[in-house]
Each structure stands twice: as C-alpha cells, then as structure tokens.
TORLOPA-681685 format. One record per residue: residue number from 1; residue in one letter; z, y, x of N, C-alpha, C, O in turn. Coordinates in steps of 0.05 Angstrom, whole numbers. Layout:
N
+-----+----+--------+--------+--------+--------+--------+--------+--------+--------+--------+--------+--------+--------+
|   i | aa |     nZ |     nY |     nX |    caZ |    caY |    caX |     cZ |     cY |     cX |     oZ |     oY |     oX |
+-----+----+--------+--------+--------+--------+--------+--------+--------+--------+--------+--------+--------+--------+
| NUM |  A |      Z |      Y |      X |      Z |      Y |      X |      Z |      Y |      X |      Z |      Y |      X |
...
+-----+----+--------+--------+--------+--------+--------+--------+--------+--------+--------+--------+--------+--------+
***
This chain:
36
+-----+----+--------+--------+--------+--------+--------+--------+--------+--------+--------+--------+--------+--------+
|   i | aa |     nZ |     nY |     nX |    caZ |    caY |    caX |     cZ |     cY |     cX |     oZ |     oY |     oX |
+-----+----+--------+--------+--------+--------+--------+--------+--------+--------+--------+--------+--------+--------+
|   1 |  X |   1902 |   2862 |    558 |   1897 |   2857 |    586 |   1867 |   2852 |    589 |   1855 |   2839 |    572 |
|   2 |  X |   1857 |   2861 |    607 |   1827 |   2861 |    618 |   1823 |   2819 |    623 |   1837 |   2800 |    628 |
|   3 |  X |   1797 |   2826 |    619 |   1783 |   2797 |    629 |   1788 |   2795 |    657 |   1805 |   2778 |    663 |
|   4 |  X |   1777 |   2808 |    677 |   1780 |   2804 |    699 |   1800 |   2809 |    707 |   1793 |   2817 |    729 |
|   5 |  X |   1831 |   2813 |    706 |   1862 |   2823 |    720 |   1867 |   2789 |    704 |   1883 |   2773 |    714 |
|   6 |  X |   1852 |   2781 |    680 |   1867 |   2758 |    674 |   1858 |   2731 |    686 |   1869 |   2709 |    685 |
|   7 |  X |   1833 |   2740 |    699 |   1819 |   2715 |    727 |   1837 |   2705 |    743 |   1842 |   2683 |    752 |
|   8 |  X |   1847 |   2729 |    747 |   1862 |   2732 |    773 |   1888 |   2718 |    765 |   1896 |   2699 |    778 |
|   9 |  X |   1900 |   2728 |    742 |   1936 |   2723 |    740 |   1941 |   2696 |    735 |   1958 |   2684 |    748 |
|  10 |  X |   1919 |   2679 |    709 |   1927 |   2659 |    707 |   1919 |   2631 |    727 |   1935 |   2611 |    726 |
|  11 |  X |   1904 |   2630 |    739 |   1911 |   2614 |    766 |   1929 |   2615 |    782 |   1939 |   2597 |    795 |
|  12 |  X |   1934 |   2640 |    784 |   1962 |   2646 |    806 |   1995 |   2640 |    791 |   2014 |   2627 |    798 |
|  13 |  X |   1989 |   2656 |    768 |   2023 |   2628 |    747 |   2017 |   2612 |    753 |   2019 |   2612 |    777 |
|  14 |  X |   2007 |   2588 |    746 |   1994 |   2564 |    743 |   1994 |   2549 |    770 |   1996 |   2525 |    776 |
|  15 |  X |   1992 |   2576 |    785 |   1996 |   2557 |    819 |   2023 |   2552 |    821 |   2029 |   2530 |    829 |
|  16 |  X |   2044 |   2569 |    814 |   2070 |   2577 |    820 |   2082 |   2557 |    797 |   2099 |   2542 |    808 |
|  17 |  X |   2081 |   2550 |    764 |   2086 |   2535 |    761 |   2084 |   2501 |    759 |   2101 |   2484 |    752 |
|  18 |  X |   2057 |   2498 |    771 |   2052 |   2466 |    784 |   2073 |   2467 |    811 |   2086 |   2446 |    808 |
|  19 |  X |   2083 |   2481 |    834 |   2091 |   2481 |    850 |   2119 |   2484 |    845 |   2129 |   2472 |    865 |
|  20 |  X |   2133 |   2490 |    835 |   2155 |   2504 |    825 |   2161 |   2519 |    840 |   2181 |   2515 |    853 |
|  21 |  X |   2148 |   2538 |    843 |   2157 |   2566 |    863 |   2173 |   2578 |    853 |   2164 |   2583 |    830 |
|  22 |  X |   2200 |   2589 |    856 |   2216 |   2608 |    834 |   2200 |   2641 |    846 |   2188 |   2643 |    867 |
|  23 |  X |   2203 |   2665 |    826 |   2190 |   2677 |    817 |   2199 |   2706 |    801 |   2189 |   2704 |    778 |
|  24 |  X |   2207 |   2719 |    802 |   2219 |   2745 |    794 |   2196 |   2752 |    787 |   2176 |   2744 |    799 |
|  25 |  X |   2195 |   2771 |    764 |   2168 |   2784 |    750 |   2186 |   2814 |    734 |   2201 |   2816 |    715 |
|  26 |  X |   2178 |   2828 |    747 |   2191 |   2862 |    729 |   2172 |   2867 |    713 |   2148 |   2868 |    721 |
|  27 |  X |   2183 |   2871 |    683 |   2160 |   2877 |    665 |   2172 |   2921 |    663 |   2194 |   2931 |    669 |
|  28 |  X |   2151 |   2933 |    655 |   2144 |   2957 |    652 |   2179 |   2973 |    652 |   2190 |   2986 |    669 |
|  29 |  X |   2186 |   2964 |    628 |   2216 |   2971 |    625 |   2235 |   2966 |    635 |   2257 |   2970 |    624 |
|  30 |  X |   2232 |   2956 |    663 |   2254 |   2948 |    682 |   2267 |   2921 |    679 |   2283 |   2913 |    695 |
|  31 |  X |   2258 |   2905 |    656 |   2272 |   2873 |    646 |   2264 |   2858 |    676 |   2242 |   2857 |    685 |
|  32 |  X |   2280 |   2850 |    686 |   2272 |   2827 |    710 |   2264 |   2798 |    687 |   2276 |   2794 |    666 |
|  33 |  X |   2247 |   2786 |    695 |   2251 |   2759 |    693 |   2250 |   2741 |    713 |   2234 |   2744 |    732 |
|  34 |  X |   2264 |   2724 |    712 |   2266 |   2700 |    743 |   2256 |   2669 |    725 |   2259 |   2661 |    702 |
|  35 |  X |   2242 |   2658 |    749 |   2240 |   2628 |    741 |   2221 |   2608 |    752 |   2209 |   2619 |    770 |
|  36 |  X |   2216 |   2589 |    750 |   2206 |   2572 |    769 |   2202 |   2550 |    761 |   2194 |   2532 |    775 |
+-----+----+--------+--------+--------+--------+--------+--------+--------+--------+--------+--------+--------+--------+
***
C-alpha cells in the first residue's frame, strides 16, 4: 500500500472504530467483511 492512500485510510478506520460505526469492507475477491 502507498504512503499517501495510507494517510488517508488510517484515520478514517480509526474514526469508525473510536465511534463504533458498523462497516462492511469488500476485499478484491469478493470476501465481505462487516464490523464495528
């Protein structure tokens, strides 16, 4: 993963898990993950 796409991503998890936002994430291969 690039430096700068990873500026971006890990404050935004990080927002969503301090908050408990629930959260669906599709990785490449179609795997859903959910969580919150």
């Amino acid at each position: 993963m690039s430096t700068k796409g990873q500026l971006l991503q890990d404050p935004f998890l990080n927002t969503l898990r301090r908050e408990h936002i629930p959260v669906s994430i599709y990785l490449v291969n179609g795997i859903k993950l959910q969580g919150q």
